[in-house]
N, C-alpha and C positions, 0 to 999 in steps of 0.2 A: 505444598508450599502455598503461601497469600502474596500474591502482588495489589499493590497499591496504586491506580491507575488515575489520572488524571489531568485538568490541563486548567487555565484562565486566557483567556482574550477580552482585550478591550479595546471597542472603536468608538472615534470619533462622528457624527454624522451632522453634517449643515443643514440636512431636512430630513426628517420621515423618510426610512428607507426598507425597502424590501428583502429580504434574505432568507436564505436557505442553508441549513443547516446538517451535515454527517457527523454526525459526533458521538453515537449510542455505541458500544458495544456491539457486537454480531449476535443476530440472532442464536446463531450454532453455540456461544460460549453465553449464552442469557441462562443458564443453567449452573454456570458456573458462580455468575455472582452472588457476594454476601450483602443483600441488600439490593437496594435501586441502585444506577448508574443516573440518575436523577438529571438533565440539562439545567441549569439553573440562571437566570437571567436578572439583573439588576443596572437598573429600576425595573421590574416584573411589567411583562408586555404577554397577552396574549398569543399563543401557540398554536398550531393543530400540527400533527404528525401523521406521516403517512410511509408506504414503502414503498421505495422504487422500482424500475423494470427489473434491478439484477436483486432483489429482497432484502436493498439495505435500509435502514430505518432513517427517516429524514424531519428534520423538523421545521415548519415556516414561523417565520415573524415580521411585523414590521417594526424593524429599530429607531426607537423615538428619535427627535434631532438632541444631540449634544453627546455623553458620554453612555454608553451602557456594557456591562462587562455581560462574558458569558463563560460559565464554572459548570465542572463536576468533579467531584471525586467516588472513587468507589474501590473496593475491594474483588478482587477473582482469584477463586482458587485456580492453583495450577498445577499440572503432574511434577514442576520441574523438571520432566526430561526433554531434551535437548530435541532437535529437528530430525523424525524419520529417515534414513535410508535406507532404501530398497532397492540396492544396485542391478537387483535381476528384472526390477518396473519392465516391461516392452510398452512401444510406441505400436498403437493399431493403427491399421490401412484406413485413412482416410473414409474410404466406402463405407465401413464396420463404425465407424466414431455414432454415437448418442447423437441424436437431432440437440438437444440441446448443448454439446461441445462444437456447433460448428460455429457457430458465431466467433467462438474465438481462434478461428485458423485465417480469421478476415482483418485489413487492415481498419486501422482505425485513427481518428484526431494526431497519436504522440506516434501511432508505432507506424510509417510507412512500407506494410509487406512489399508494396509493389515494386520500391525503390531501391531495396535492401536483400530482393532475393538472391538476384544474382551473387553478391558477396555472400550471401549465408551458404549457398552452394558449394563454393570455394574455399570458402573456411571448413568447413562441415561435412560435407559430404560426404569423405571419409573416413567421421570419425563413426564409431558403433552406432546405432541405433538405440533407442529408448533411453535411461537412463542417461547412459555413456554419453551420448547427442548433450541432452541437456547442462550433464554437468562440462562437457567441451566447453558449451557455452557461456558457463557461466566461470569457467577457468579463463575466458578468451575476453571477456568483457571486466570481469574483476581488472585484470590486466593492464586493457585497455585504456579505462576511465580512471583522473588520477585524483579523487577524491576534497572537495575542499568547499564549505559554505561560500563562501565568496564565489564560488563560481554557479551559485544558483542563477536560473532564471527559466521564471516560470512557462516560459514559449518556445524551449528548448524541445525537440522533436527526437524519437530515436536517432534515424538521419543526422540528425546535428549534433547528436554527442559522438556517436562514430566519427565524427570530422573534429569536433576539435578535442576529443578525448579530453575532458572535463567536466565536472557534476557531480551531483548531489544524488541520493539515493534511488529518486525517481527516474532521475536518469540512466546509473543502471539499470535498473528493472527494466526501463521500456526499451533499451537495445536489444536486453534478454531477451523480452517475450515479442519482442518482432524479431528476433533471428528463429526463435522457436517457432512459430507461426510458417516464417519462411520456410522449416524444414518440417510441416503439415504435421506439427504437435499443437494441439493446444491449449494456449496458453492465457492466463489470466492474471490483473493487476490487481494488488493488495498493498492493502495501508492500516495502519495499526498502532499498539505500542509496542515497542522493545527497546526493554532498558540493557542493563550494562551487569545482566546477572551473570556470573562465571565467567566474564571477563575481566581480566586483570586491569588496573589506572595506567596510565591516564583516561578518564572516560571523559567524551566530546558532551556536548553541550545536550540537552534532552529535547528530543524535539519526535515526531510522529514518523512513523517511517515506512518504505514501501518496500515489498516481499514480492513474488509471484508463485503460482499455481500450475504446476504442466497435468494432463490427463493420462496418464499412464497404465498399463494393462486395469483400468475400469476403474479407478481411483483419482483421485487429484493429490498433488504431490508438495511440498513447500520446497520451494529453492530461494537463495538470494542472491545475488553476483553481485551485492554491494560487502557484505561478509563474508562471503563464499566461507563458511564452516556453520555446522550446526549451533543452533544458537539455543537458549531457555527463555522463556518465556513470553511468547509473542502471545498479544489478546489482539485478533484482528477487530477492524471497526466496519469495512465495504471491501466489498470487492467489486469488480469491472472490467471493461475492455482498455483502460488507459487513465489516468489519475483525472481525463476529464468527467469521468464517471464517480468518483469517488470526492471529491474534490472537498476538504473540512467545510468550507463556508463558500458559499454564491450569494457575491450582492447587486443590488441591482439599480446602482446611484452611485454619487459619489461618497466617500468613504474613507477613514485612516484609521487601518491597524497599529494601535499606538503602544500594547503590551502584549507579548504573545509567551507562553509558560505553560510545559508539559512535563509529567512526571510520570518516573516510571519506577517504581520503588519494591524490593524486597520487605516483606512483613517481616521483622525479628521477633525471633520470640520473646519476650519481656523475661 
């Protein structure tokens, strides 16, 4: 199958302003596309592009003062199948994990291990190991958090959604992947698209959405405990330690996002 992937933002700017941009596609799925995933900016401002510590693709610009929008659209083939499970995954002994999975058994900006272990212990501790562990978690967190835009906000900490059990996607995630963390899996933050394929209407508003990644006997694994069910067709864009890693746009002035529009579309066949 073809998904149709894209978004539009427009800011306001009172001066010349600096930013930084996540918006490309994953390098892992740049094989997939039909065509460029192209950033597109107007009024046209010079760019340079670079990747970050975790290999997401990044773009700078300085945004002229006044209005300037930023666009792409593009097409990705997709297998349509839905989200792997591999209920037999095991969780390896800390000692045994890849030097480069430890980073994420550490807290970080959203996800506070240090504050959050003790309760991950107590929730958890007796549920199975590997797989089992993670999907506990993301059965206990689904649960948990009672889902609704209006209760975004962007300074919202794991910590603080286990307390007032409210939030937005990200906010599942980072409870996940700090209780997983807590119970020395590790775990990583992703953000992307995924639309409303194989889901039945009502469908909520489209907007960019955050998944996580556990390391499981020698793999990384997709989970989400905002949907907790297999889902079709996610085109990741970054991954990271916490959506401050990932983050669509960094500005660095003052600034008003004044139209914001993502789409996540099934190709029909004509």
């Amino acid at each position: 199958m073809q998904i149709r992937v894209g978004f539009e933002m427009i800011y306001d700017c009172p001066q010349p302003t600096p930013m930084i941009f996540n918006l490309n596609v994953h390098f892992t799925r740049v094989s997939d596309l039909v065509g460029r995933d192209d950033v597109v900016f107007d009024p046209p401002v010079p760019m340079a592009g670079y990747r970050d510590s975790f290999g997401n693709w990044c773009t700078r610009v300085v945004a002229p003062k006044g209005r300037m929008s930023i666009s792409a659209d593009a097409i990705v083939n997709d297998t349509g199948a839905p989200d792997v499970i591999v209920p037999e995954a095991q969780q390896i002994p800390v000692h045994n994990l890849p030097e480069e999975t430890l980073l994420f058994l550490l807290g970080s900006r959203y996800c506070e291990t240090d504050r959050l272990s003790e309760t991950a212990w107590k929730l958890f501790g007796q549920a199975p190991t590997g797989w089992g562990r993670v999907q506990a978690i993301c059965d206990y967190v689904h649960r948990h958090i009672v889902f609704g835009y209006e209760h975004a906000r962007m300074t919202r900490t794991a910590l603080e959604a286990f307390h007032d059990r409210t939030g937005v996607c990200r906010d599942y995630t980072h409870l996940a992947v700090a209780f997983c963390r807590c119970m020395n899996i590790p775990a990583r933050y992703c953000t992307g698209y995924l639309g409303d394929i194989g889901v039945p209407p009502p469908h909520g508003t489209p907007d960019f959405a955050a998944w996580f990644e556990v390391f499981l006997s020698g793999h990384w694994h997709t989970f989400d405990a905002r949907n907790n069910i297999p889902r079709i067709g996610r085109v990741l864009i970054a991954r990271g330690r916490d959506a401050s890693d990932v983050a669509i746009s960094s500005t660095f002035g003052p600034n008003t996002l004044t139209s914001f529009r993502v789409r996540t579309d099934e190709v029909r066949a004509a």
